[in-house]
N, C-alpha and C positions, 0 to 999 in steps of 0.2 A: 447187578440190577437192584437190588437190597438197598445199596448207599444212592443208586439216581430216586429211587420212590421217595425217601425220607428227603434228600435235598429239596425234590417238589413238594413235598408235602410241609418244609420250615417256608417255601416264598408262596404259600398262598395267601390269596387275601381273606384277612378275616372280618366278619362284619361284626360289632360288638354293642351290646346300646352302654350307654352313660351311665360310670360307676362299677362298671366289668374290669377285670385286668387290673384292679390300683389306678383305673383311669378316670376320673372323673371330670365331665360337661356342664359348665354353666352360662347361661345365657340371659342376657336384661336386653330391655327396652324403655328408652326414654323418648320424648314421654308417654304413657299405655293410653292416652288422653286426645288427639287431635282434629283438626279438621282437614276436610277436602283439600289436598296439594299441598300440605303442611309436609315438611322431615321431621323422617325419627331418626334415633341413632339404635342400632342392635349393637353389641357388646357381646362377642364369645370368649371363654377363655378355658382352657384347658390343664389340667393341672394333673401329678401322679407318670408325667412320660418318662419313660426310661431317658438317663443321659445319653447324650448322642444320637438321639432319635431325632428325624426330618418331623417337622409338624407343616401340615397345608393345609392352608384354610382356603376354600371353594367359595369360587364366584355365584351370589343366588342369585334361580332363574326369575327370570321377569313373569308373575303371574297374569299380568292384565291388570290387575288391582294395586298390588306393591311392585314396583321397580327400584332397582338397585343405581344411584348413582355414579358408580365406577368402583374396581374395583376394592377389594377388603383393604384395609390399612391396618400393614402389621405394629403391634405393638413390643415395646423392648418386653424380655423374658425377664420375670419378676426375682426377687432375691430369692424363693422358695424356686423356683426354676418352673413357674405357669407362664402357659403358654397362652396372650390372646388378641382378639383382631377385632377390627370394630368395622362397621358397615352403613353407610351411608343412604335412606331408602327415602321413598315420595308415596304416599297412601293415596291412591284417587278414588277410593271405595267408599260406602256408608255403613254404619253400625260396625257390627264386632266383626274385623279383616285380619285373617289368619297368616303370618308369615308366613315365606316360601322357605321352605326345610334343604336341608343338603347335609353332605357328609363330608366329616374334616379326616384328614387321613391321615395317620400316625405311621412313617416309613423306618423300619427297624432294619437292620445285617439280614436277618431271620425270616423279616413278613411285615405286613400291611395291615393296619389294620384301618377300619373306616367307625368312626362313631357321628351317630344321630346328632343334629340338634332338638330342642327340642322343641316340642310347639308351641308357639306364642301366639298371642292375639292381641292387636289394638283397636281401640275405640274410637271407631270415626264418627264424630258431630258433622251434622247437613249445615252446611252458611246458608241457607233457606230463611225466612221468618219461621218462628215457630208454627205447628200446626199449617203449616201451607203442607199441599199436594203435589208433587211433583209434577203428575200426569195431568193436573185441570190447569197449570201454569202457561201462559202464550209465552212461548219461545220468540225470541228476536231473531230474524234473519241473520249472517254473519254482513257483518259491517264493510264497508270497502275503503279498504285501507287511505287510498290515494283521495278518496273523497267523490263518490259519486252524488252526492246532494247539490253539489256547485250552482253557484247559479249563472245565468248567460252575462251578465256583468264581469264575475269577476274571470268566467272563462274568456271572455275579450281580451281583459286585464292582463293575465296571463300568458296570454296568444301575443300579445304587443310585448311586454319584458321578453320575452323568447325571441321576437323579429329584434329587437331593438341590441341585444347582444346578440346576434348574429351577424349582425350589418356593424358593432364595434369590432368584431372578430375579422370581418372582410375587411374593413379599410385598416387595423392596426398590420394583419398581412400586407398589404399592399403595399402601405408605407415601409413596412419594415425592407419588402422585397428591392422598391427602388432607391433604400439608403446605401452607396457603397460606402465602402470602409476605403480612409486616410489611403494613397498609393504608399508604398513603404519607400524611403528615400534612397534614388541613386546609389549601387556601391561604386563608389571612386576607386579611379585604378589604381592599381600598386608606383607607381612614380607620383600620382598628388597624395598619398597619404604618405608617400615619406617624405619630399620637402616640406608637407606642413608640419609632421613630426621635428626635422628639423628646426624649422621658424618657431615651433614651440622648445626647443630644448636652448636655441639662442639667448629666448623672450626670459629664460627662468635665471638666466646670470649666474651659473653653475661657476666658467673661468674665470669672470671678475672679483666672483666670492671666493676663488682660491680652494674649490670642489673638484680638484681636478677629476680624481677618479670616478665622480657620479658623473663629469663632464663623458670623460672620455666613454666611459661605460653605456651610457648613452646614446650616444654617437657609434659606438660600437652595434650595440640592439638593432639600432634604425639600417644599419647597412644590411645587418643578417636578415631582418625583418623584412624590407624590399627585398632581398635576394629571394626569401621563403616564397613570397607570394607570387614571385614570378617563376618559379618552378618548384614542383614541391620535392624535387630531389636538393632542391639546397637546401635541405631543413636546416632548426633552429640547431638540434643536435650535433651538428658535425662542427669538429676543431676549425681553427683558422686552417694549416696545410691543407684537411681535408676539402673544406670548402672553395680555398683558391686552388686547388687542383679541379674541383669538379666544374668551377664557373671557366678554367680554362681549356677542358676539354669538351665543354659543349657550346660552343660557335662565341665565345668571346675573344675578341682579339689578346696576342698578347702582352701588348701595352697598357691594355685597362685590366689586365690581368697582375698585373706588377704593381699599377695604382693599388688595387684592391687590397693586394697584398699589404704594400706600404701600410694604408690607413688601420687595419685591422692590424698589424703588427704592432704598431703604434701604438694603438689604444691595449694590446696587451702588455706594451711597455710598463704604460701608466696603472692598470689595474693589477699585475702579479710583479714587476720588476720596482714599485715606489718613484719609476721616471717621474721625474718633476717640469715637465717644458713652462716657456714662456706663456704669458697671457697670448703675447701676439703670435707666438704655434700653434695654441688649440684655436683659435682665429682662423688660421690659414688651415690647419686641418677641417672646420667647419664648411670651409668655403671649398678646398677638396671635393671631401663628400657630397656637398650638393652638384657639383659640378661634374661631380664621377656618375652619379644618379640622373643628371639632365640628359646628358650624354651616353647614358647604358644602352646599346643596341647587339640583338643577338644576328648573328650571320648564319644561318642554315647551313646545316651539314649534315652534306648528301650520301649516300654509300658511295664508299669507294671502290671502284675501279678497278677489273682484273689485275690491269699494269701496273697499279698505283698499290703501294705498299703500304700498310696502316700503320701511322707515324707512332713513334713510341714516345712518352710522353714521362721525361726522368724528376721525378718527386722530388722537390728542393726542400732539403732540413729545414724545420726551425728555427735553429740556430742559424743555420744561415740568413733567414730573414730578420729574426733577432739583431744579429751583428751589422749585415745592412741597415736598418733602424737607426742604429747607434750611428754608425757614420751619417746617414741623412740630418737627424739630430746635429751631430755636433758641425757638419760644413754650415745649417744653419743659424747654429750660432756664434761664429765665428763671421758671419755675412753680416748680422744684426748688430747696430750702433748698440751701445749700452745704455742708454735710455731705453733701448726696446727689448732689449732683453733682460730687464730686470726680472731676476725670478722671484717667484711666489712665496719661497721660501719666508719662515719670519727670521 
């Protein structure tokens, strides 16, 4: 019980005035001189605190007379280690106006202590004429802000700018209401954006300039690209096998399934194997394609039938299409006069 009395007895607070403990309070005001609605600045600082000691400096209360702008502003701790805060105040009083006092509070391991400021006083001058009397002086009514002196003139004036932008506001609604906005144009179906993609890859003279691979590569996009948009399970992503296996097992016949095969085999020739065809191949390939695309029609396919057995459908290599290519290639140019078959080669 001995060691709880003395622990409460080191955290009490102690009240100390200024200059007690090694602690010394000093206090200014600038300027001790002003008038009505004028700021001062008060200036506390604190000097003598133990190292490691909390210093708070207290918000002053509002007398009615001085009020405190917000709160204290601490200041940096000095090379001697003083502590102090300055204070921001509005004087609305006359003659000698007494600051509002408070207690700045020193928090030690040990205890608290709270020290005084101390009492100050500023000299408030009246913005009166000299020698006038407050009390025999005719006070002015307060003023109306918006202007109640008006006179019936300019409130007419007034009243018409207010109709006259109110009736710009109705009819700019109006008009605005009955503008419709451009219709957005037609999207074209997937068979006319690719023969005109084609008629644009013709018009750019890729096979005559001896481009084969942007030709072919080309020509290649544009098949995949109608294939994409007309189902989105043909994506762009999937190989050639993958692709002519999926256009062949969802209702395309399979002789346009063999075509397709052809043409995209082809243009892989020419893009990964350096095939080099004839001007008049990639011609006849060109005229192909469009003619495989005029012609693209899908046949609905129904579920199948208790009795009816779900056809299996055996994946052709590659290479196998690869090597067919090659043969297609060479019976055609073994058909071709030699004026037509001149290759691009240099």
């Amino acid at each position: 019980m001995s060691l709880l009395a003395v622990a409460l007895l080191l955290l009490t607070v102690q009240a100390l005035p200024a200059g007690q403990g090694g602690v010394e309070l000093r206090a200014t005001v600038a300027p001790d001189s002003v008038r009505v609605g004028d700021r001062i600045t008060l200036t506390v600082e604190l000097s003598g605190v133990t190292r490691g000691a909390e210093v708070v400096f207290p918000e002053l209360p509002d007398s009615g007379v001085v009020a405190a702008l917000g709160p204290p502003l601490r200041l940096a701790v000095s090379a001697d280690g003083a502590h102090s805060a300055r204070y921001e105040l509005v004087v609305w009083g006359l003659g000698v106006v007494p600051l509002p006092e408070a207690d700045v509070r020193i928090v030690t391991e040990s205890a608290e202590l709270l020290i005084a400021t101390p009492a100050l006083t500023v000299h408030v001058a009246s913005v009166l004429p000299a020698g006038a009397d407050p009390d025999s002086l005719a006070w002015m009514p307060p003023a109306d802000v918006v202007g109640g002196n008006w006179s019936t003139q300019e409130k007419l004036v007034a009243a018409g700018l207010a109709l006259a932008l109110l009736l710009t506001a109705a009819l700019y609604a109006r008009r605005r209401g009955s503008v419709q906005p451009p219709p957005a144009p037609p999207v074209r179906p997937p068979r006319e954006r690719a023969l005109a993609a084609l008629d644009e890859l013709a018009a750019r003279g890729l096979a005559e300039a001896g481009e084969l691979k942007g030709f072919y590569s080309g020509l290649s996009h544009i098949l995949r690209e109608f294939l994409a948009d007309s189902d989105r399970l043909w994506g762009l992503d999937l190989t050639t096998l993958e692709l002519v296996q999926a256009v062949g097992s969802d209702g395309v016949g399979e002789w346009r399934q063999r075509a397709l095969a052809g043409l995209l085999a082809g243009a892989d020739l020419v893009k990964f194997a350096r095939r080099r065809p004839s001007r008049a191949q990639a011609a006849r390939a060109l005229d192909a394609a469009r003619r495989w695309i005029v012609e693209f029609e899908r046949v609905p396919i129904g579920p199948p039938s208790e009795s009816e057995a779900a056809p299996e459908v055996t994946p052709e290599p590659v290479d196998d299409l690869l090597a067919a290519m090659d043969e297609v290639f060479a019976e055609e140019l073994e058909a071709e006069e030699p004026g037509e078959a001149e290759s691009l080669e240099p």
